[in-house]
C-alpha positions in Angstrom: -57.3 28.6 -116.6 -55.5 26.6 -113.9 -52.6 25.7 -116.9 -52.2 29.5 -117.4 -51.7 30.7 -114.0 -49.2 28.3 -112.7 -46.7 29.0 -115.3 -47.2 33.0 -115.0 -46.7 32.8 -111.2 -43.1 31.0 -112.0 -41.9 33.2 -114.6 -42.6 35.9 -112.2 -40.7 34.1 -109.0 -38.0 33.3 -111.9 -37.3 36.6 -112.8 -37.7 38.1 -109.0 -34.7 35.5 -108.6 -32.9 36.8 -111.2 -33.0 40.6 -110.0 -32.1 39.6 -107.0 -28.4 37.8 -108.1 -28.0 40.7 -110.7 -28.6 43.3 -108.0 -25.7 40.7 -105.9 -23.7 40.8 -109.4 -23.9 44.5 -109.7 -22.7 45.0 -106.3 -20.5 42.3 -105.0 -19.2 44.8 -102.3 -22.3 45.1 -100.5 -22.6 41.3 -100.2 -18.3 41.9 -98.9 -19.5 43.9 -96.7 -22.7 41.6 -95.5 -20.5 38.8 -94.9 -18.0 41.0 -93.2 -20.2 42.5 -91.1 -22.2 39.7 -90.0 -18.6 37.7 -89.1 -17.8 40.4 -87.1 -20.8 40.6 -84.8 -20.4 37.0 -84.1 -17.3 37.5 -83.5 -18.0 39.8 -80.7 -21.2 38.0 -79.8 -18.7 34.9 -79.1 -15.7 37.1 -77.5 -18.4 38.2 -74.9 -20.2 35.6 -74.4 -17.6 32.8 -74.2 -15.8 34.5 -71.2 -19.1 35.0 -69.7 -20.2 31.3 -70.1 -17.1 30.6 -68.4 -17.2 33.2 -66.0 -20.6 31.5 -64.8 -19.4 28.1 -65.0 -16.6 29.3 -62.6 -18.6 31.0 -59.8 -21.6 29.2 -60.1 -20.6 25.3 -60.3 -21.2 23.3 -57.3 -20.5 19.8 -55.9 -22.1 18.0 -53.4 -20.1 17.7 -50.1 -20.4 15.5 -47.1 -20.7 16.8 -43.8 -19.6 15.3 -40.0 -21.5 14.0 -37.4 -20.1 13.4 -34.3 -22.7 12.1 -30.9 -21.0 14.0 -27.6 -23.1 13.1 -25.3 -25.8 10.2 -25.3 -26.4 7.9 -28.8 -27.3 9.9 -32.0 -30.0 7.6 -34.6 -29.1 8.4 -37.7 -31.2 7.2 -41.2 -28.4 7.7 -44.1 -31.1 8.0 -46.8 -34.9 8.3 -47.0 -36.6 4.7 -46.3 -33.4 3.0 -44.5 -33.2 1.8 -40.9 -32.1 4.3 -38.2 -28.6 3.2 -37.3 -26.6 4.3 -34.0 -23.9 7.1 -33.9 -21.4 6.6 -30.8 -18.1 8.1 -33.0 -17.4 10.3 -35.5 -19.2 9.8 -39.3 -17.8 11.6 -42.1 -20.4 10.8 -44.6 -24.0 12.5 -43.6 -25.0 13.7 -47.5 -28.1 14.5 -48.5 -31.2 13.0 -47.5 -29.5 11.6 -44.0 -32.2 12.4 -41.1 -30.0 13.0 -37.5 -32.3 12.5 -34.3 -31.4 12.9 -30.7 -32.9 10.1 -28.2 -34.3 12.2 -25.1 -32.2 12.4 -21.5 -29.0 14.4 -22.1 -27.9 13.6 -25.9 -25.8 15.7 -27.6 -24.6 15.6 -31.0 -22.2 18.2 -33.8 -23.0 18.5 -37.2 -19.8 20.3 -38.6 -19.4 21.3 -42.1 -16.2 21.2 -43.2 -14.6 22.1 -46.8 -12.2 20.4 -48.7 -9.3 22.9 -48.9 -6.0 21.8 -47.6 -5.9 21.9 -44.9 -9.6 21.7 -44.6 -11.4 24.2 -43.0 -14.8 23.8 -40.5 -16.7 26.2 -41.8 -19.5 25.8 -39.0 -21.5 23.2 -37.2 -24.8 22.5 -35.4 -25.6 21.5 -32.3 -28.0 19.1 -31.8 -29.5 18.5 -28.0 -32.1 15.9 -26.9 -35.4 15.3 -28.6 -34.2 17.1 -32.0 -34.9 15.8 -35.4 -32.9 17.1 -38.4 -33.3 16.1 -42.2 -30.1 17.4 -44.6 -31.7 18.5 -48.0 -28.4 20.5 -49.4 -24.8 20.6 -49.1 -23.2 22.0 -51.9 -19.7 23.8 -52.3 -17.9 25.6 -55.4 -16.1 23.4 -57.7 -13.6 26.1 -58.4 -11.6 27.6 -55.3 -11.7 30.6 -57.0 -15.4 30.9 -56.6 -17.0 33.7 -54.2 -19.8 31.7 -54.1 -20.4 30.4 -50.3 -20.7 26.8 -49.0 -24.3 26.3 -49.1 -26.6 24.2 -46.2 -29.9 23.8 -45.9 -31.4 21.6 -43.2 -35.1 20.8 -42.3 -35.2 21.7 -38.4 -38.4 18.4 -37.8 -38.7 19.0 -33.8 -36.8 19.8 -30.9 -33.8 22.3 -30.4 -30.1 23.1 -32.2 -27.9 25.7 -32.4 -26.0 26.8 -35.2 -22.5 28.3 -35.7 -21.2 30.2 -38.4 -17.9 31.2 -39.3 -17.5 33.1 -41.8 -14.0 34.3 -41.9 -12.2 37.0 -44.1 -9.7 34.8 -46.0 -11.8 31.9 -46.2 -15.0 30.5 -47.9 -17.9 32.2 -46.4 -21.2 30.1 -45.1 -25.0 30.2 -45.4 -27.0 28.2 -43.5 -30.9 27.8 -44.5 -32.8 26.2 -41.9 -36.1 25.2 -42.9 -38.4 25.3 -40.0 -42.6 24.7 -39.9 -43.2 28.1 -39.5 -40.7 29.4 -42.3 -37.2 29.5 -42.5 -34.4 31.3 -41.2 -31.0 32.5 -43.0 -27.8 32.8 -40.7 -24.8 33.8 -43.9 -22.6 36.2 -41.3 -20.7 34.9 -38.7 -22.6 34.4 -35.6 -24.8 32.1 -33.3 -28.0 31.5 -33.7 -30.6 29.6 -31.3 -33.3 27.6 -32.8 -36.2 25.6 -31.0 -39.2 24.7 -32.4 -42.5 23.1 -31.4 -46.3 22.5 -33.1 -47.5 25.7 -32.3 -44.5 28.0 -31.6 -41.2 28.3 -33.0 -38.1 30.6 -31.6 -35.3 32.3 -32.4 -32.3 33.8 -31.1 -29.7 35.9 -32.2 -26.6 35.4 -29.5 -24.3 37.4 -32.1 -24.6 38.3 -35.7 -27.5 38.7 -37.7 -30.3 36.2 -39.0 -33.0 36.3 -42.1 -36.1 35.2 -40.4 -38.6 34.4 -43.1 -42.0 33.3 -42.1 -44.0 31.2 -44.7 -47.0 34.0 -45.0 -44.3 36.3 -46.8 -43.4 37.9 -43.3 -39.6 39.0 -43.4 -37.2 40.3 -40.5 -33.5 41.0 -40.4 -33.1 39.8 -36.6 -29.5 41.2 -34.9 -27.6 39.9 -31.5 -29.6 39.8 -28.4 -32.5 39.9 -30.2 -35.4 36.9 -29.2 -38.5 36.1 -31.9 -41.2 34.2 -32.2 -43.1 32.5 -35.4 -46.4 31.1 -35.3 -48.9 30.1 -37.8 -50.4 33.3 -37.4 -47.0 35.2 -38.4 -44.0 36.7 -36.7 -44.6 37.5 -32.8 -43.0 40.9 -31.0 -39.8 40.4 -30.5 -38.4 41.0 -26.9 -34.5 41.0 -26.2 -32.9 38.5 -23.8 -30.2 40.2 -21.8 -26.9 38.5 -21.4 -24.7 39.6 -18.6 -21.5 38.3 -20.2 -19.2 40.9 -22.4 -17.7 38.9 -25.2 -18.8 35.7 -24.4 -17.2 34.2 -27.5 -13.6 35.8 -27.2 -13.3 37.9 -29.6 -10.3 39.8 -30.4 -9.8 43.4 -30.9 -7.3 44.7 -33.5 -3.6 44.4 -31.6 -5.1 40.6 -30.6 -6.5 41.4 -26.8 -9.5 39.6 -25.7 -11.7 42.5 -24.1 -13.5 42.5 -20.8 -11.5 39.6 -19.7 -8.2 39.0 -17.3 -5.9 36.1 -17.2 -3.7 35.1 -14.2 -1.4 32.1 -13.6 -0.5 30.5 -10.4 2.3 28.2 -9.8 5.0 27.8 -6.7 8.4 26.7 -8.2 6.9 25.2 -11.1 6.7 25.4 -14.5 3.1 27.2 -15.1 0.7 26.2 -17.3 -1.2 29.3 -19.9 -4.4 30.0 -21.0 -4.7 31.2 -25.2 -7.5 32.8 -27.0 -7.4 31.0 -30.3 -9.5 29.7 -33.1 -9.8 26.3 -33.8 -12.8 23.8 -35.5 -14.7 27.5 -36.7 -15.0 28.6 -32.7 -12.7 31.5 -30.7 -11.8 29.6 -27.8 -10.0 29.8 -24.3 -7.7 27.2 -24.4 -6.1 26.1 -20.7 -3.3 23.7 -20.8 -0.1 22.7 -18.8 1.8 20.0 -20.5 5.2 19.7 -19.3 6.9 19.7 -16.1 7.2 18.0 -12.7 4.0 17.4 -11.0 3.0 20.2 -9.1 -0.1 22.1 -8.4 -1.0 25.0 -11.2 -3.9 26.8 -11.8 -4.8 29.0 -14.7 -7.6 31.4 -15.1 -9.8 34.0 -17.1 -12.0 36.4 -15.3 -14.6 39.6 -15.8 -16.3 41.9 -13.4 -19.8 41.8 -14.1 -21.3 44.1 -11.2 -24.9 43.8 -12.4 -27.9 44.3 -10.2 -30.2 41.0 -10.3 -32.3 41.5 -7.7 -35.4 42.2 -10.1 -35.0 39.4 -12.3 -36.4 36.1 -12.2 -34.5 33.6 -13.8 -30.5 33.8 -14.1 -29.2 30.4 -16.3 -25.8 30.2 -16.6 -24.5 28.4 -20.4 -21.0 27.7 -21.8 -19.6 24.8 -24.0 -16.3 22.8 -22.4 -13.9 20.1 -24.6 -12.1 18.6 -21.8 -8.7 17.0 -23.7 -6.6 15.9 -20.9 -6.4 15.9 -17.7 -3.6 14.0 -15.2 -5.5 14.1 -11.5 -8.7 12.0 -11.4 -11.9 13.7 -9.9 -11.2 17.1 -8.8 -7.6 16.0 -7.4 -7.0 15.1 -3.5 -9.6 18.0 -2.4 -11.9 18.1 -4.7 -11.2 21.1 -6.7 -8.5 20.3 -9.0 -10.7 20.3 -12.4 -9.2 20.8 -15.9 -12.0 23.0 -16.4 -14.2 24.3 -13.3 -16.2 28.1 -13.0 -17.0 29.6 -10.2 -19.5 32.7 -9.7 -19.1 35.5 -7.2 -22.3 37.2 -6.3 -23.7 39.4 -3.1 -26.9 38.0 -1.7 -29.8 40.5 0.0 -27.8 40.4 3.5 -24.5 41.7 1.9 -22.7 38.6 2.3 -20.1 37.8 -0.6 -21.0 34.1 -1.8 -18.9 31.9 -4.3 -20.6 29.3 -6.6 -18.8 26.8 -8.5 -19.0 23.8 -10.9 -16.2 21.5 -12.2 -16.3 19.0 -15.1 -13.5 15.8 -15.3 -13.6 13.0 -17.6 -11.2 10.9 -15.4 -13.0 9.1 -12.8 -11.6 8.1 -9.4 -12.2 4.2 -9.6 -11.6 4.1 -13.4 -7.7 4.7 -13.2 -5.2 2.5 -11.9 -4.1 4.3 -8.7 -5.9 3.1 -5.5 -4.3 6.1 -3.8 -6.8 8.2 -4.7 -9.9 6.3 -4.3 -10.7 8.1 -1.4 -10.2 11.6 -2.6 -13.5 14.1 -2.3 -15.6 14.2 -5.3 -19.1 16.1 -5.3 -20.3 14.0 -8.0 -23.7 16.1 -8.0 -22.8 19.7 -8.6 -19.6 18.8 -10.8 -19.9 16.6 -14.7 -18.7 13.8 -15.4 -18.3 14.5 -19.4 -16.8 12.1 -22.0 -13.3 13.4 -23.2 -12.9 15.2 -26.2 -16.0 16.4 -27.2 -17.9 19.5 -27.0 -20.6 19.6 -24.3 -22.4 22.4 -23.8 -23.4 23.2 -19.9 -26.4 25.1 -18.6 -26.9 25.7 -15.4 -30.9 25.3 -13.3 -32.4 28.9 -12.9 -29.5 30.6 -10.5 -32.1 32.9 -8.7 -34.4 30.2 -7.5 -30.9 27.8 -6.7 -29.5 30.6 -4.3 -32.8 31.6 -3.1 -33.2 28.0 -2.1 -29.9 27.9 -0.1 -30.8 30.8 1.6 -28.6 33.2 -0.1 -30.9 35.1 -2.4 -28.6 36.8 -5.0 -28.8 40.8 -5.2 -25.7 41.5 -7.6 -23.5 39.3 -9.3 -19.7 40.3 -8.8 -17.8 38.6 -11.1 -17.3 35.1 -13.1 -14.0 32.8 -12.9 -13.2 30.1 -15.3 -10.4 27.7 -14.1 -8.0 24.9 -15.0 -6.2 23.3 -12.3 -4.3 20.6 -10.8 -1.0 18.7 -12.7 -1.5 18.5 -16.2 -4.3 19.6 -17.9 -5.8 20.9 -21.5 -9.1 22.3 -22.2 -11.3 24.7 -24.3 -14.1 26.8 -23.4 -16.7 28.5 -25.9 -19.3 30.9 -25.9 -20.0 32.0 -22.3 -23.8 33.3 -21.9 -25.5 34.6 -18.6 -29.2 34.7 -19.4 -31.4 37.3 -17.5 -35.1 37.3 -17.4 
């Protein structure tokens, strides 16, 4: 029976076969029309998708990119990959990838992580500042292959311990940033220009919005969309209430209006038959800056300032810190010049104590130190070497003051209204920036 059926079961695939090729034969047009048909939809299929592959490829393609690391203050330990020796930073590195893990010795170090792209001229997108006892892993650096690309240069950094702050600027007319800072809490997404605050601990972490706008993301699935001002907290239990630290300064990063003014603040020059030095608002390294600076001309005394009224009521708060970042460049008088008050950058705070006397506070910041130059002559000049910084030239360092309130208080002028702040440059030749102004109250 098994002979029978096999053959029967082939006659019948056979002849299937053969009504298929004479339907085919019968009507060659519909297999035209088939083949035409099917060419034409991958035709389309490959006229979309091609452009779109490419598209993708375009906008979405990445390379790894180096960032800078430059110690300001103090020695920066660096480990350029996991597993290596930590290695001192006392200059500028251009090749912290990812992987590298940045830490700050304690005392007063100070270091700036800038990312930077590879346009030309390139372009520093933003930086982080890293202050003592901080501990920072890179895990991503990436920016578009193809200029063309709206994709932003991408960061993400592992915040271990300690505290940083982080500065983005991103620009209209240039490749935007976003920053993802892992922290043990969570994370937290700074992609809009801004500064941003970060300190973290085992139990407690904070953040704070100076200007701009940060993701906070805690790890529990806890979101927040944190704006300027604005102070939170993470813990492990999830985001804490979030309280708003007030800063007395008005545009404490210089910002400029639409016609190019910096608002809130006033400029004056002083020189007696001499050429004058100027003070800019500018951009420069991804920070607006004040830039003081006299380079030509006899020697003379100048002076150069900025100033805002402030006329604020502090006699209910209890803590008043004052914090700015200074790059000293050059300056041609040693110290604070013959009477002690020649600095290329110095500020000085006016303020009415509770007995209605008008007080003046000041600090000044030189790099040039009286017994390091040449000139014996001024060896003896005045130098208050304990209220005014000796900082190292050419680098950013960021100042912040002791609590104000319990400093006047102390010298017997307790503070009831602050009048005004003055920021100076003075003496021969000079050039210096300042950055980001704050005046905490609490």
């Amino acid at each position: 029976m098994s002979s029978n059926t096999w053959p029967t079961q082939s006659k019948q695939s056979k002849s299937q076969q053969l009504g298929y090729q004479s339907r085919w034969s019968e009507h060659p047009e519909r297999l035209a029309w088939l083949v035409l048909l099917s060419s034409f939809a991958i035709f389309v299929l490959l006229m979309v998708t091609i452009p779109l592959a490419a598209f993708y490829a375009i906008e979405h393609s990445s390379v790894n990119r180096p960032a800078q690391l430059e110690s300001t203050l103090g020695t920066l330990l660096l480990k350029p990959f996991r597993g290596s020796e930590l290695i001192a930073v006392t200059s500028q590195r251009e090749d912290i990838g990812v992987g590298s893990v940045i830490e700050a010795a304690g005392g007063t170090t100070q270091g700036t992580l800038s990312f930077v792209s590879s346009s030309e001229p390139p372009q520093t997108l933003g930086s982080m500042q890293i202050y003592a006892g901080t501990s920072i892993e890179v895990e991503r650096i990436r920016e578009p292959f193809f200029e063309r690309s709206a994709q932003p240069y991408q960061v993400t950094l592992r915040l271990l311990e300690g505290q940083a702050r982080i500065f983005n600027d991103s620009q209209l007319g240039q490749r935007a940033l976003r920053v993802n800072l892992i922290i043990p809490h969570g994370s937290v997404i700074m992609n809009r220009e801004g500064t941003y605050e970060v300190s973290t601990a085992a139990d407690q972490t904070d953040v704070i919005v100076r200007s701009g706008f940060a993701d906070v993301r805690h790890s529990n699935g806890q979101q927040e969309l944190v704006g300027t001002g604005i102070r939170i907290g993470m813990s492990s239990d999830g985001l804490l209430q979030k309280d708003a630290q007030q800063n007395l300064i008005v545009n404490g990063n210089f910002a400029q209006d639409n016609i190019g003014d910096v608002e809130e603040w006033s400029s004056q020059v002083f020189a007696t038959n001499a050429n004058p030095g100027s003070v800019q608002f500018v951009e420069r390294e991804g920070r607006k800056l004040a830039f003081f600076t006299r380079t030509v001309g006899e020697d003379a005394h100048t002076e150069v300032d900025i100033t805002q009224e402030i006329q604020k009521d502090v006699s209910l708060y209890n803590s008043l810190v004052l914090q700015f970042d200074v790059r000293l460049l050059n300056q041609s008088l040693a110290g604070g010049g013959m009477l002690g008050s020649e600095f290329p950058l110095r500020v000085e705070l006016f303020y009415t104590d509770i007995f209605g006397k008008v007080v003046r506070w000041g600090h000044g910041f030189y790099y040039s130190d009286l017994l390091d130059d040449a000139d014996p002559n001024n060896d003896n000049w005045i130098l208050d070497r304990e209220n005014n910084d000796k900082i190292p030239q050419g680098q950013w360092y960021t100042y912040r003051s002791p609590n104000l309130i319990t400093l006047f208080t102390d010298q017997q002028t307790p503070p009831a209204q602050i009048n005004s702040i003055r920021f100076y440059a003075s003496g021969h030749k000079y050039m210096s920036f300042l950055s980001e102004v704050y005046l905490f109250a609490e």
